[in-house]
C-alpha positions, 0 to 999 in steps of 0.5 A: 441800475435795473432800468440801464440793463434793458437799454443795454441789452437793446443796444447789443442786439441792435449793433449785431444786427447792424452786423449782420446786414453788413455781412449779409451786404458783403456776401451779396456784392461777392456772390453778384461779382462772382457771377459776373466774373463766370459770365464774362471771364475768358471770353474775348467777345464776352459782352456780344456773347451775352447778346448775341442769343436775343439776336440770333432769335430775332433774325430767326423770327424776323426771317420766319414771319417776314420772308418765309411767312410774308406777314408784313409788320412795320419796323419788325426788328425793332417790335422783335428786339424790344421784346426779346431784351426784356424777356431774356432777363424774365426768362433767365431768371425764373428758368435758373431758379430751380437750380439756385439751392440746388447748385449752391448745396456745398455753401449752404451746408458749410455756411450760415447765411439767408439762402434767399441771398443766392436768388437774390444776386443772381437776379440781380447779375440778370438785371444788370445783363439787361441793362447792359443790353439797353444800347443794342434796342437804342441802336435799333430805335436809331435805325428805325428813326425812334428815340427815347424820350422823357418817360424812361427816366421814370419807366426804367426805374419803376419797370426794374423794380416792378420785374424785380420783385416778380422774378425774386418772388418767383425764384424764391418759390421754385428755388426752394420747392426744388429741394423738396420736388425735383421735377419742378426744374424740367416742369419750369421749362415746359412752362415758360415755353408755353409763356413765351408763346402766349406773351406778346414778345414776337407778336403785338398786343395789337395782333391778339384778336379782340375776344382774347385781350381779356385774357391778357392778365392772366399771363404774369409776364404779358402785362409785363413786356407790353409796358416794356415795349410801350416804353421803348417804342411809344414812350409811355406806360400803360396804367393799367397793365402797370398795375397789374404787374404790381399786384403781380409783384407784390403776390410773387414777392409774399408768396415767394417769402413765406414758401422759403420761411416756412421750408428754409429750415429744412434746406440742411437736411434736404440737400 
């Protein structure tokens, strides 16, 4: 009998877990449909409102560089809208984070459940916004005498994932600094307005002057949306800018980990 009780004792810690994963599970997909639902509940023209901001900025900078500017760029709209897709779902991502446990103070009080869960299905909502607008670039290649070709079977999976774990690393460390320094919200949006600018997005890699091309990796989301473009345009990724972007995941990822592990404790009492 001495040595069943340990089996038995392991077998119980081990159904609770099974338990906890299918709760922590189902409160993901609630909280992922909820916002789902807010963002598109009541709105008639719900799905060409969510992309209608990438659109709006791409006439803007179309008409900037090209009629105003005279900068004369082959196929522009496309370079534009290739860009801006994928940066739209970087940028609401890291731009909501300091928010998430903020905004969320009321559940997080009255509720016993991993916090990260909330970065989590709101980037996930982000993701799924992305893919949803995957028909508008393919409308533009189609126009532009472009199709896809046999690497997006194997890119899209391996881009999401990549940028998946960047931005949840990310979320995480903002989300859960935010608590603590409230400015890190404001000072978010100054930065990713510096990062946009200094992200080929409305511009090519190809446009950067040679003396500054090393400096690409340096910016998190550069190497990023370059790959995003080679894929949609060029039907490639770069290896090198691939990994890249992983090293970066990774980093965000453990850092974003540890920095919500060591402070999460102290989330009741902050808030």
């Amino acid at each position: 009998m001495a040595t069943l009780k340990p089996i038995r004792q392991r077998g119980v810690k081990f159904a609770f877990n099974q338990h906890q994963l299918e709760n922590y599970r189902d409160l993901l997909l609630v909280l992922f449909q909820k916002e789902f639902k807010v963002r598109y509940k009541g709105k008639f023209l719900g799905y060409l409102w969510s992309i209608a901001s990438p659109l709006a900025f791409a006439m803007v900078y179309y008409i900037a560089f090209s009629g105003i500017m005279r900068v004369a760029v082959e196929g522009y709209p496309l370079i534009l809208v290739s860009g801006l897709f994928p940066w739209q779902w970087f940028q609401n991502s890291v731009g909501s984070a300091p928010n998430l446990f903020v905004g969320n103070a009321s559940l997080i009080k009255k509720l016993n459940f991993p916090r990260n869960i909330l970065s989590l299905s709101t980037i996930l909502n982000h993701m799924v916004h992305f893919l949803l607008s995957l028909p508008v670039i393919l409308i533009f290649m189609v126009i532009y005498g472009k199709s896809p070709t046999l690497a997006w079977l194997y890119g899209l999976p391996v881009m999401m994932v990549v940028q998946l774990f960047t931005v949840y690393g990310l979320a995480l460390v903002l989300a859960t600094l935010n608590l603590f320094l409230r400015d890190i919200e404001r000072l978010t949006q100054i930065v990713m307005t510096f990062v946009f600018y200094f992200t080929p997005i409305i511009f090519t890699a190809d446009m950067i002057p040679e003396r500054f091309r090393p400096l690409i990796p340096l910016n998190p989301a550069a190497p990023l949306m370059i790959n995003w473009r080679n894929l949609f345009l060029h039907g490639y990724l770069d290896g090198h800018y691939l990994l890249i972007s992983a090293g970066y995941a990774v980093a965000f990822f453990i850092i974003g980990t540890l920095v919500y592990r060591k402070l999460s404790w102290k989330f009741a009492e902050v808030l």
